[in-house]
C-alpha positions as a LaTeX table, in Angstrom:
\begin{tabular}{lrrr}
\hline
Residue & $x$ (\AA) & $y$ (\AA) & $z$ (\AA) \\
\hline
Unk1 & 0.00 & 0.00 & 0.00 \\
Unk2 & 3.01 & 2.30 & 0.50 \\
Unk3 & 3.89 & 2.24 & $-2.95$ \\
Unk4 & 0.21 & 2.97 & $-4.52$ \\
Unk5 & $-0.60$ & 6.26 & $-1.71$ \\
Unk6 & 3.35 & 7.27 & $-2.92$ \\
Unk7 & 1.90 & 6.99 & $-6.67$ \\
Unk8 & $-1.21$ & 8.63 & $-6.07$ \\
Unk9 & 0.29 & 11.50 & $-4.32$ \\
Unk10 & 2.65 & 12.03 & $-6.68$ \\
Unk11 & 0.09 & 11.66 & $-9.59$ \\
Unk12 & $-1.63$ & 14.05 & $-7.70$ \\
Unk13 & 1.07 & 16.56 & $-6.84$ \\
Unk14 & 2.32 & 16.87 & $-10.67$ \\
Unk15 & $-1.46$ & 17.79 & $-11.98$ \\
Unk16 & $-1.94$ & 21.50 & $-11.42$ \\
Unk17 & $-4.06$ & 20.69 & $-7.85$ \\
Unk18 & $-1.61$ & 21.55 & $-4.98$ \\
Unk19 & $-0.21$ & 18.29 & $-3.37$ \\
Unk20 & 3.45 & 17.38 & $-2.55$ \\
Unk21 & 5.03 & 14.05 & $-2.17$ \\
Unk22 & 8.13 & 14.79 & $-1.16$ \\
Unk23 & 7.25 & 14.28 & 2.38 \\
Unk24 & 5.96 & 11.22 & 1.81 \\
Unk25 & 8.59 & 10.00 & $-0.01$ \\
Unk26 & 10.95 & 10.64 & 2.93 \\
Unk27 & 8.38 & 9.36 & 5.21 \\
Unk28 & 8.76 & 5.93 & 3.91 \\
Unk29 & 12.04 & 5.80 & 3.18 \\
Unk30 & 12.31 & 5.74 & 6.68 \\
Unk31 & 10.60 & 2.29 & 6.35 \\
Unk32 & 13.75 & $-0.42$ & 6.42 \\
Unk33 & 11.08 & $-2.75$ & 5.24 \\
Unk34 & 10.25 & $-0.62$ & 1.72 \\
Unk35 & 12.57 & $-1.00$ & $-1.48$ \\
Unk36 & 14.24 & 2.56 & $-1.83$ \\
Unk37 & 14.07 & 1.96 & $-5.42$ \\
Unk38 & 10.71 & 0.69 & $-5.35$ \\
Unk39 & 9.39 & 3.98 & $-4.03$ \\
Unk40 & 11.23 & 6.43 & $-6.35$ \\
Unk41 & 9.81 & 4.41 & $-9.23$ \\
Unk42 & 6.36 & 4.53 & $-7.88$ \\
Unk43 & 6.89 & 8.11 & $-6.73$ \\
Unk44 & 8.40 & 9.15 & $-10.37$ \\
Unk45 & 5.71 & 7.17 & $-12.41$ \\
Unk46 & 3.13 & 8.54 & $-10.76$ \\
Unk47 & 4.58 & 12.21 & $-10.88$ \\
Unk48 & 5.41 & 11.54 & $-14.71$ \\
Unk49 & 1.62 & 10.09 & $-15.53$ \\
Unk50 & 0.43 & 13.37 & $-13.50$ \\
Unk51 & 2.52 & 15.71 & $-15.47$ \\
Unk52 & 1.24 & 13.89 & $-18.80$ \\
Unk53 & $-2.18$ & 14.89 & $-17.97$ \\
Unk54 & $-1.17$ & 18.72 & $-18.20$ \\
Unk55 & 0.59 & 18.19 & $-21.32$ \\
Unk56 & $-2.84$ & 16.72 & $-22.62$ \\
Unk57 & $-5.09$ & 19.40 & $-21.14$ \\
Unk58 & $-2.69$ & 21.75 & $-22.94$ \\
Unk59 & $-2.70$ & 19.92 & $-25.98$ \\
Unk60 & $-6.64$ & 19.97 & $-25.86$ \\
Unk61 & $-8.44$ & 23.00 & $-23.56$ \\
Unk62 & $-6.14$ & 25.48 & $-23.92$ \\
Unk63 & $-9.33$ & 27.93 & $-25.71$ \\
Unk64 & $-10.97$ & 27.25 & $-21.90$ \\
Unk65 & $-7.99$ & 29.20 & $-21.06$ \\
Unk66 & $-10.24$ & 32.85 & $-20.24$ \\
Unk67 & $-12.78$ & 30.60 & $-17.77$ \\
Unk68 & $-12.20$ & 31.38 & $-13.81$ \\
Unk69 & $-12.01$ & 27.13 & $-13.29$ \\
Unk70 & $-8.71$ & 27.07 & $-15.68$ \\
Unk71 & $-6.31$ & 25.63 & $-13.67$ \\
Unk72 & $-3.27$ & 28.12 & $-14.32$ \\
Unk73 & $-3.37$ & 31.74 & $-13.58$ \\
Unk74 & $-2.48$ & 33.93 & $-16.85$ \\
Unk75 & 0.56 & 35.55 & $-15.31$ \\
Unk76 & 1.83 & 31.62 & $-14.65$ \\
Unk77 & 1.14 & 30.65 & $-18.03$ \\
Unk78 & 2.73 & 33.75 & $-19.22$ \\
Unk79 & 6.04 & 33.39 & $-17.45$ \\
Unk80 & 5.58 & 29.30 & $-18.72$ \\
Unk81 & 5.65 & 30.37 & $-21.88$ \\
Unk82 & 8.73 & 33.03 & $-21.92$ \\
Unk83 & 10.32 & 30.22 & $-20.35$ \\
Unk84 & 9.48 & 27.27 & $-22.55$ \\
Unk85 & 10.22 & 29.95 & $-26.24$ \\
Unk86 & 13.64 & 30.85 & $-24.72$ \\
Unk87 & 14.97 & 27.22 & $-23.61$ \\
Unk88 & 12.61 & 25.37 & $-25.99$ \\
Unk89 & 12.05 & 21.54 & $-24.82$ \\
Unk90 & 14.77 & 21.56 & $-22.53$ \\
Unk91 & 12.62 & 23.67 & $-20.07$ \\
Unk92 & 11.02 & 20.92 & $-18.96$ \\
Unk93 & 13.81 & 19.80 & $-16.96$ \\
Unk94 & 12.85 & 22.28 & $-14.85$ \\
Unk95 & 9.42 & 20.50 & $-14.36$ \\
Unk96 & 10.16 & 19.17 & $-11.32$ \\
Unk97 & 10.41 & 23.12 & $-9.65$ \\
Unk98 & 7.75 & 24.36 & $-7.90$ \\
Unk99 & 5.65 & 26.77 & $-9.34$ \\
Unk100 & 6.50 & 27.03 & $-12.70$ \\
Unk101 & 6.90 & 23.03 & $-12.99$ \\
Unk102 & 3.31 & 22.33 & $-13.65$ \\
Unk103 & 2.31 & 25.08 & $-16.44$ \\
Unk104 & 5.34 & 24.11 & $-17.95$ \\
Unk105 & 4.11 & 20.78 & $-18.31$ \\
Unk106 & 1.08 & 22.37 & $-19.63$ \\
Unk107 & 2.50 & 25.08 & $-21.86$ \\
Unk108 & 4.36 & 22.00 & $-23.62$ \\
Unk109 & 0.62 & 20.94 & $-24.66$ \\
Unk110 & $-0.33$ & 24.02 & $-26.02$ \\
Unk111 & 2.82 & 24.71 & $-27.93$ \\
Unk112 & 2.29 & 20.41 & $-29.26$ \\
Unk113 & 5.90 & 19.22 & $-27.89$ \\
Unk114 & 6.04 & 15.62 & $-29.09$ \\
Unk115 & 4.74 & 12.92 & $-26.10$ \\
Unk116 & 7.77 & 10.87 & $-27.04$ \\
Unk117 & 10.35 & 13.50 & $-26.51$ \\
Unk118 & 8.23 & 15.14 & $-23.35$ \\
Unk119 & 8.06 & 12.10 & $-21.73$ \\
Unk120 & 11.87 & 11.77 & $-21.80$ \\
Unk121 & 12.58 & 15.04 & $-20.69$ \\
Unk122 & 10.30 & 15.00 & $-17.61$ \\
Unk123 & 11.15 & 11.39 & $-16.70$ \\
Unk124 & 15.11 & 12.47 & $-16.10$ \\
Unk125 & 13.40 & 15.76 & $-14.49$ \\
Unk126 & 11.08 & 14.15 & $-11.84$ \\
Unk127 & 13.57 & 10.99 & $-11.14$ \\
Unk128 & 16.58 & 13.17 & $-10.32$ \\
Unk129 & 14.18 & 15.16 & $-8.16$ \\
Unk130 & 13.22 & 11.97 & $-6.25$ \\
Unk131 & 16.70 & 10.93 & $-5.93$ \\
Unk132 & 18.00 & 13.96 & $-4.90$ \\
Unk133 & 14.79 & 13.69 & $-2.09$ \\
Unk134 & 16.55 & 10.22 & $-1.43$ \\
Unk135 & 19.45 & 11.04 & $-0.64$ \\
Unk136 & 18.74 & 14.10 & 1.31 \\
Unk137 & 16.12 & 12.16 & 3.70 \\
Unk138 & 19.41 & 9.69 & 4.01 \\
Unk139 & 21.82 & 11.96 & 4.71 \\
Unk140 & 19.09 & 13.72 & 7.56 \\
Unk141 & 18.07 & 10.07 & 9.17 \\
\hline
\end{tabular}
């Protein structure tokens, strides 16, 4: 069960609703009796599948984007998208930051970045966010 709540708060926490799973993360690495690997996989998989539903509500509501339930602020998707035309792509290793990490995510929607080479980018973001968690809650316990 460890492994599914880490997924679904990190599936949660990369959507544009505020969560965070860092603390969980740490939480159970505390846990001799979890796999350390075993959660940052479940913790980056879920954070990747919840960062691949921005990129599709990107790819498909951004002319919702005027309605008070949109998700991200206009100033956030603003900055997003100076962000994501200067570094191209590559922004998205910042995906993992908060803040900007989610419209990011989204902005690479609207602007149609390729699934293939989004998924890549954010899988390298969100892991070496996890492992940097990891070793951080190690070097603390």
């Amino acid at each position: 069960m460890p492994y599914l709540s880490l997924f679904a708060a990190a599936f949660v926490a990369a959507t544009l609703l505020p969560a965070q799973s860092e603390v969980l993360l740490a939480y159970y690495l505390a846990r001799p009796d979890l796999s350390v690997a075993g959660l940052i996989v479940a913790a980056t998989i879920g954070n990747v599948l919840g960062s691949t539903v921005n990129w599709y509500l990107g790819r498909y509501l951004r002319h919702f984007q005027d309605r008070r339930w949109f998700p991200v602020k206009p100033r956030e998707m603003e900055r997003a998208e100076r962000i994501y035309h200067r570094f191209g792509r590559w922004s998205l290793l910042a995906s993992w930051a908060p803040f900007i990490g989610d419209p990011l995510t989204l902005i690479a929607g609207v602007l149609r970045e390729p699934l293939p080479s989004f998924l890549i980018i954010v899988t390298i973001a969100k892991a070496g966010r996890y492992l940097l968690v990891a070793a951080l809650a190690f070097a603390w316990l």
